[in-house]
N, C-alpha and C positions, 0 to 999 in steps of 0.2 A: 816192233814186229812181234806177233804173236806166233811161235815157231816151236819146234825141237832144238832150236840152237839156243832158247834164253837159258834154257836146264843144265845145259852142257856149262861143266867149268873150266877154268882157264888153262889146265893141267893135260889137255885132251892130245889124246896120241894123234901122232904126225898119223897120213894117209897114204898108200904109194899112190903112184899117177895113175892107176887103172883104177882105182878106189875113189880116188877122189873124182876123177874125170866121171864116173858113172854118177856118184850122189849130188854129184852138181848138174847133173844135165846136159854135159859137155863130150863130145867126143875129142880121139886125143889130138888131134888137127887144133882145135881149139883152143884147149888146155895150153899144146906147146906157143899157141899163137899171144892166150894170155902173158905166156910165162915173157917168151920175149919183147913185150913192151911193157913187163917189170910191174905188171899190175898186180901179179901174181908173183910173190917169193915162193922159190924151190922149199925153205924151210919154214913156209906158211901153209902147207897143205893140210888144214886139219878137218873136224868136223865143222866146227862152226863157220868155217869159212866157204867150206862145201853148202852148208846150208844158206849161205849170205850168198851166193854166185847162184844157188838154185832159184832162189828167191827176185834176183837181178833178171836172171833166164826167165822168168816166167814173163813178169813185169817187161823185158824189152820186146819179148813175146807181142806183148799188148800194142807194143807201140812200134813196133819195127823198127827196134834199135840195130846198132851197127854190135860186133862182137865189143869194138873198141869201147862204145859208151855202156855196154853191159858190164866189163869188166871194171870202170869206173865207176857203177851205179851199184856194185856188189862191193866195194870200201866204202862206198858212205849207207848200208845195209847194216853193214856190219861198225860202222861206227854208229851208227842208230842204237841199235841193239847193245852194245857197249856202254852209251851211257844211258837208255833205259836202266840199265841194270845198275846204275851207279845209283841213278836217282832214288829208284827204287831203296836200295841198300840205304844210302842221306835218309830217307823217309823212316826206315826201321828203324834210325840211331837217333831221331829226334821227340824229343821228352814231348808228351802228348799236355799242352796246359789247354785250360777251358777255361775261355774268359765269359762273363756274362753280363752286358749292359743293359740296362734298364733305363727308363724315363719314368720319372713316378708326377702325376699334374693332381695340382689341388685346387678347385675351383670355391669360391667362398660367397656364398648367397647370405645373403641379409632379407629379411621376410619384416616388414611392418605390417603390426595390425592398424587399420584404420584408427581415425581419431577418436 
């Protein structure tokens, strides 16, 4: 996911319910409806997760999701996003080697002059 939420780090201040219900897209009907089928942790409300539910929101938009499978479709958004960033990061800490193959062909004519 190409977002505001890959830049955000993992240290990202909590959000209260009105904060976060607004950047996700959600009104608080919602929110408490997430909260009670535990899709949503009380002490998970941050940015990035706001941004992974906004992202879900839009996407169930598309498809006329239920709230239920939006809220499920916004942990695996944000576990997307999570290990983009890991890869990403694997990718930075691996030594860059250049291998180079070649085939090299020798063809060998023989020329006679006549008799």
């Amino acid at each position: 996911m190409s977002s505001v939420a890959e830049h955000l780090g993992p240290g990202e201040r909590l959000l209260d319910r009105d904060e976060f219900a607004r950047i996700a897209g959600l009104q608080e009907g919602q929110l408490r409806e997430l909260l009670d089928y535990q899709l949503l942790a009380p002490s998970g409300l941050d940015m990035r997760t706001a941004f992974a539910l906004r992202e879900a929101n839009r996407i169930g938009r598309d498809f006329d999701l239920e709230l239920f499978a939006i809220g499920l479709l916004a942990g695996y958004v944000l576990r997307i996003d999570n290990l983009e960033a890991q890869v990403q990061q694997l990718r930075a800490q691996r030594p860059v080697h250049t291998t180079v193959h070649t085939e090299v062909s020798f063809t060998s004519v023989q020329v006679r002059q006549g008799p």
